[in-house]
KOLVEX-38410 format. One record per residue (C-alpha): residue in three letters; x, y, z. Coordinates in steps of 0.5 Angstrom, whole numbers, padded with zeros to 4 digits, always signed. Last residue first. Example, Ala and Ser with C-alpha at 12.3 -4.5 7.8 and 13.67 -1.06 7.14 Angstrom:
BEGIN
SER+0027-0002+0014/ALA+0025-0009+0016/
***
This chain:
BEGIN
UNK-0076+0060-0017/UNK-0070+0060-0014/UNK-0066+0054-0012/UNK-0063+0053-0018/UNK-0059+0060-0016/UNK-0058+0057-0009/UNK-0055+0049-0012/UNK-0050+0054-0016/UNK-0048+0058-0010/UNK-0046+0051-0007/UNK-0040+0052-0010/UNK-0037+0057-0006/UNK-0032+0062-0010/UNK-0036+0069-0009/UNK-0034+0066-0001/UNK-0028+0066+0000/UNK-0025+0072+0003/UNK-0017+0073+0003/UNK-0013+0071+0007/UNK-0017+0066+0010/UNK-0015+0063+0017/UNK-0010+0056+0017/UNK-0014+0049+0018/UNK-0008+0046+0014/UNK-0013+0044+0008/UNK-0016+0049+0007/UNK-0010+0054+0008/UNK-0006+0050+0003/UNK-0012+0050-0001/UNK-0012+0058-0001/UNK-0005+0059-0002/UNK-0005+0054-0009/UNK-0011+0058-0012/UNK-0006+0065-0011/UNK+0000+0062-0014/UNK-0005+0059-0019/UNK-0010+0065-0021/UNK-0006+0068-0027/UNK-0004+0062-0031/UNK-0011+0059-0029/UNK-0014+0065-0032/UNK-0020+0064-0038/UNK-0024+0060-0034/UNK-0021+0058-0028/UNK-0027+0053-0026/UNK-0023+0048-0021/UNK-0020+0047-0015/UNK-0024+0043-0011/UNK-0023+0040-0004/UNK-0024+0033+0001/UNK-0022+0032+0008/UNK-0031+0032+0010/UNK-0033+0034+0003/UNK-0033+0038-0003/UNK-0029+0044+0001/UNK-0029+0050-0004/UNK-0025+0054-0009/UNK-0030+0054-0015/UNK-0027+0059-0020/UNK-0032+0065-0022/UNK-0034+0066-0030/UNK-0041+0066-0027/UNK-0044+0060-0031/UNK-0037+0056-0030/UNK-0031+0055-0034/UNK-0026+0050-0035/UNK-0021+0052-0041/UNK-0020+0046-0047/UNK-0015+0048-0052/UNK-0014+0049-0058/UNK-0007+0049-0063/UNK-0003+0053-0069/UNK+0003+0054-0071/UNK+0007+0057-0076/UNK+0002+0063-0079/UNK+0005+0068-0083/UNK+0008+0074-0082/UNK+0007+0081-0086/UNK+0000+0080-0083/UNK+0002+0083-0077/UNK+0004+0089-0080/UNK-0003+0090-0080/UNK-0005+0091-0072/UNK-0013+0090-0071/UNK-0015+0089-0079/UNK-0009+0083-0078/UNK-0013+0080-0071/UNK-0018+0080-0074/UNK-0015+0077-0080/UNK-0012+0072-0076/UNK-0017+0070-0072/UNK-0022+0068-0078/UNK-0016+0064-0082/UNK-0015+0060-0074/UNK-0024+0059-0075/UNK-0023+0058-0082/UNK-0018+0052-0081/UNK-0020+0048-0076/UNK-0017+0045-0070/UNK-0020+0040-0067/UNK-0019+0040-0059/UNK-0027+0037-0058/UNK-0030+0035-0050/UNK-0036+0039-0051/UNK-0036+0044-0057/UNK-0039+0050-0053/UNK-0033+0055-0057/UNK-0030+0062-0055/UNK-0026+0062-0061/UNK-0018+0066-0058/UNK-0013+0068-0059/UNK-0006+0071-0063/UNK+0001+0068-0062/UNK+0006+0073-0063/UNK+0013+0070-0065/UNK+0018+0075-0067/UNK+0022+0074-0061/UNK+0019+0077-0056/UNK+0014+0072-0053/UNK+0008+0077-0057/UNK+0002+0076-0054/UNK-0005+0079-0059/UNK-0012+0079-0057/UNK-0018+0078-0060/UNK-0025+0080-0059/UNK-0026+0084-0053/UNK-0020+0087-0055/UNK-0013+0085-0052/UNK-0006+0088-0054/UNK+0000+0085-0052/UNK+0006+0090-0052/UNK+0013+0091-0057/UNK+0010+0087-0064/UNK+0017+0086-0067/UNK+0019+0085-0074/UNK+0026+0084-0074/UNK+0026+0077-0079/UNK+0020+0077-0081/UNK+0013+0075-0076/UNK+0013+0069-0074/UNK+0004+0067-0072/UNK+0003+0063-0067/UNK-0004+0060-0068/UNK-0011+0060-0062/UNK-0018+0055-0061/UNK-0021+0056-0056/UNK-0026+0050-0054/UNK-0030+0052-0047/UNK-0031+0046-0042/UNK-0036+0045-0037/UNK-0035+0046-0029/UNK-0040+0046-0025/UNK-0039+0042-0019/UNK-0043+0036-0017/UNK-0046+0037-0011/UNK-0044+0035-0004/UNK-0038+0032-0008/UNK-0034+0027-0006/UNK-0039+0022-0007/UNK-0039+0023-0015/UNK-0033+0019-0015/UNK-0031+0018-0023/UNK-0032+0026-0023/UNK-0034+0028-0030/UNK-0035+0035-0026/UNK-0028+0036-0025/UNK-0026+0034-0034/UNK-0025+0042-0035/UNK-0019+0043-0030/UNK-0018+0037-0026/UNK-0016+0040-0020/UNK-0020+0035-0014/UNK-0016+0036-0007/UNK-0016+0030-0002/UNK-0014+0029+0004/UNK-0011+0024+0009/UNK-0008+0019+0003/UNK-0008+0011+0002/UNK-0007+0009-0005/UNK-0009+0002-0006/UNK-0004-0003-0011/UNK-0005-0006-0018/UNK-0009-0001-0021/UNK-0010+0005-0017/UNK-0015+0003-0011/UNK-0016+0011-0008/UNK-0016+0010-0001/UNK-0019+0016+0003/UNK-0017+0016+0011/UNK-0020+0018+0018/UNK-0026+0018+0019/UNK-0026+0011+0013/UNK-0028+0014+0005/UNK-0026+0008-0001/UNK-0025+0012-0008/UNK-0027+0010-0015/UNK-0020+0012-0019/UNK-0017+0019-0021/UNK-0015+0018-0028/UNK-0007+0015-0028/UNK-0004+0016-0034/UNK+0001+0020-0030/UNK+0004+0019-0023/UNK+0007+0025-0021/UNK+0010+0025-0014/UNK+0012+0031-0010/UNK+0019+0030-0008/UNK+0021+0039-0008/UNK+0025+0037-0013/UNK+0019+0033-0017/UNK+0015+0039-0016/UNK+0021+0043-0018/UNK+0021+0039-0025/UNK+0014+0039-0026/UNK+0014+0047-0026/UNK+0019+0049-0031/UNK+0018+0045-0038/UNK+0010+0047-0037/UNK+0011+0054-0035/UNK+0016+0056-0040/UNK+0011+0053-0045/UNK+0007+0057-0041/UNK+0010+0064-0044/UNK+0009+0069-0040/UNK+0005+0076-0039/UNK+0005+0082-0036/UNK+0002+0088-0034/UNK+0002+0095-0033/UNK-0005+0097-0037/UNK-0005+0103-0042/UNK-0011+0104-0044/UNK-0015+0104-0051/UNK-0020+0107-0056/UNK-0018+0106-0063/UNK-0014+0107-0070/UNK-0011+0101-0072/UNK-0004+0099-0070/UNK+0002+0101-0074/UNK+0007+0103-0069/UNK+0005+0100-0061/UNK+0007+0105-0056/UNK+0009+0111-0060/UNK+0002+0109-0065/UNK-0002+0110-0058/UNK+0001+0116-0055/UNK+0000+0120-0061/UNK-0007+0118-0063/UNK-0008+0119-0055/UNK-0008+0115-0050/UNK-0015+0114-0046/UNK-0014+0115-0039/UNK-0022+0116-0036/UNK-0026+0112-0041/UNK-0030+0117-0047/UNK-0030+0111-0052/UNK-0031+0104-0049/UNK-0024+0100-0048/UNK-0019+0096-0052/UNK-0014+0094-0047/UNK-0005+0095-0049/UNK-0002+0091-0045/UNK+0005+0093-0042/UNK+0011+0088-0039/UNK+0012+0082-0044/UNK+0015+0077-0043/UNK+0016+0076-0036/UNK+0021+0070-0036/UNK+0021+0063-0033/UNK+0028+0061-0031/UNK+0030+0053-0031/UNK+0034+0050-0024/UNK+0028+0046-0023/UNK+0028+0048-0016/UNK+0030+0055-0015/UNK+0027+0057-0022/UNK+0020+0054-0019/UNK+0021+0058-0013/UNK+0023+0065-0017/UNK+0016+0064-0020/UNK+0011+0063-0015/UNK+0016+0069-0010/UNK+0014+0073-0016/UNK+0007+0071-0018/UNK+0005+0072-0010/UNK+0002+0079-0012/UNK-0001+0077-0018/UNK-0005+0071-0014/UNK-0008+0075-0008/UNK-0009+0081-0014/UNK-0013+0076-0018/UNK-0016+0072-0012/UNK-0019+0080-0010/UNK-0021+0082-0017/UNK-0026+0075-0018/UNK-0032+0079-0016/UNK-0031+0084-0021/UNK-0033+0078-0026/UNK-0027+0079-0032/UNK-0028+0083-0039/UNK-0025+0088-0036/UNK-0018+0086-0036/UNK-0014+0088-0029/UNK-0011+0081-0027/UNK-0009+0080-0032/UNK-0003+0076-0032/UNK-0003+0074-0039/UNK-0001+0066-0041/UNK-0003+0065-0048/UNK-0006+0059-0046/UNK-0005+0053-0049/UNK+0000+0048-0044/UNK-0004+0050-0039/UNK-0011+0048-0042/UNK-0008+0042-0043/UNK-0001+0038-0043/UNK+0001+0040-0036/UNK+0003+0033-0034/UNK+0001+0028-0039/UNK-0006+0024-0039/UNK-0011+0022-0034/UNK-0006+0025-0028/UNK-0006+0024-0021/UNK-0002+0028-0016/UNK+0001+0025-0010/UNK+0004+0031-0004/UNK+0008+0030+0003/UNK+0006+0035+0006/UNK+0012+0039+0010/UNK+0009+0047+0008/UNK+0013+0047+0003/UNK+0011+0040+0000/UNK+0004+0044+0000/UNK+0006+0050-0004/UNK+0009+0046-0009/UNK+0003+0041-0009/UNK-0003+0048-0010/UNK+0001+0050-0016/UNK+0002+0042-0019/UNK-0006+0042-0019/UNK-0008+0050-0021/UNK-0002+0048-0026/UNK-0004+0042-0030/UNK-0003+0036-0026/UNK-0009+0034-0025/UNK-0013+0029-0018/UNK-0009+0032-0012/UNK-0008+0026-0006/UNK-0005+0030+0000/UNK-0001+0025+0007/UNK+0001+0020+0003/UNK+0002+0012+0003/UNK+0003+0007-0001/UNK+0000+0000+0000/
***
């Protein structure tokens, strides 16, 4: 029989974050994954920190400043470990607004900042972004360092519950833990364990498909610039990947060729010099969402959790995500209030007449 003291079911970010942090805090740490680590929807996000974009719920500002403000000690952990650094690429986003907002640039200020851009409304945002491929190679590494195990291929099992202990019957062997904390991203309301929950979390999965366009060599795209209906996030090298469809397409990762054509001509007619590049990748992920847009960061049953719903901002909500579970599971006060994030608000929504 193996034994730990955490079993956390996903090994995207949310999953391997809320891990480190609790190996740091001296628990000893198992994490299952149905497939490869960090090869969803963490694998393709474009990897914006923002904290500050508009098209967010209000309610979700106070996790996203929680998480931006421990994203230097998160990052400068994951270097630690893993020995591989992961660099803030970009520093400034432009933010495609309604005409008259307080602060819009001027023509002047905009075609300064970003030379060539189309004509429009816009803010100057201090923020960042990485690469999550950076992320995806870094991450794993510092987990295993920290000795937290990784056991992929191995989707979350039927579970047997004791006062005390969970087993969780892998194949050939039963995995015994004291808690348990359900990180599995779109695929958490296919819980092959419904009796973990006091209801079923709703988490659905939203398709986006997304392509990395090169742009000839010296060209640069020197910020991100985001609309309500496209986006661009340059790495800094000449590539620019540009997102994202919105999609209710279930559980498909296809990626079609007229959707990846519409963005890019969005995204061309946003900022023309980009389609001096040409598109040389192109892919979809699966992003968890709920009906309010809000995360589910709640307790599911006695030594039980879920950490799932990120939406369009797991990358951004991880370190923030990975400090409230280590606060639930270790009895520890709440730094921040939790509460837009229970998942009995669905059940209360339903229940209204």
């Amino acid at each position: 029989m193996r034994t730990s003291d955490v079993v956390i079911a996903g090994a995207g970010i949310i999953g391997l974050a809320t891990a480190l942090e609790l190996s740091a805090h001296g628990l000893q740490v198992t994490v299952l994954e149905r497939g490869e680590v960090m090869r969803e929807a963490s694998w393709a996000a474009a990897g914006m920190l923002a904290a500050h974009d508009p098209d967010n719920p209000p309610a979700l500002a106070s996790l996203a400043e929680y998480s931006l403000a421990h994203y230097p000690a998160f990052l400068a952990r994951v270097q630690q470990l893993s020995g591989l650094a992961v660099p803030l690429r970009t520093h400034t986003t432009l933010q495609a607004v309604r005409p008259g907002t307080p602060g819009i640039l001027s023509p002047a200020e905009l075609a300064e900042l970003v030379p060539g851009i189309a004509p429009g409304d816009y803010l100057r945002l201090d923020e960042h972004s990485l690469d999550p491929r950076d992320l995806c190679a870094a991450l794993p590494l510092a987990c295993a360092e920290a000795g937290v195990q990784i056991l992929t291929h191995t989707p979350l099992p039927s579970i047997h519950r004791t006062p005390d202990w969970i087993d969780f019957h892998l194949p050939g062997e039963v995995l015994r833990a004291r808690f348990l904390i359900e990180c599995r991203g779109a695929w958490a309301e296919g819980t092959s364990t419904p009796s973990i929950h006091g209801s079923a979390p709703s988490v659905l999965p939203r398709k986006g498909q997304i392509c990395c366009v090169t742009l000839p060599e010296g060209g640069l795209l020197p910020h991100v610039v985001r609309t309500h209906d496209v986006y661009l996030v340059p790495r800094g090298d000449g590539r620019v990947i540009v997102g994202a469809t919105v999609e209710d397409a279930g559980f498909d990762k296809q990626v079609h060729a007229p959707a990846i054509e519409a963005l890019f001509a969005r995204a061309c007619a946003l900022w023309p010099p980009l389609a001096q590049g040409c598109i040389t990748d192109s892919w979809a992920g699966l992003r968890p969402a709920t009906p309010d847009g809000l995360p589910i960061l709640d307790v599911a049953a006695v030594n039980c959790w879920v950490a799932a719903g990120h939406y369009r901002n797991g990358i951004l909500l991880a370190p923030g995500t990975a400090r409230v579970m280590r606060q639930f599971v270790l009895g520890q006060p709440r730094e921040i209030d939790h509460e837009p994030f229970r998942a009995g608000r669905f059940a209360a929504v339903e229940a209204i007449p």
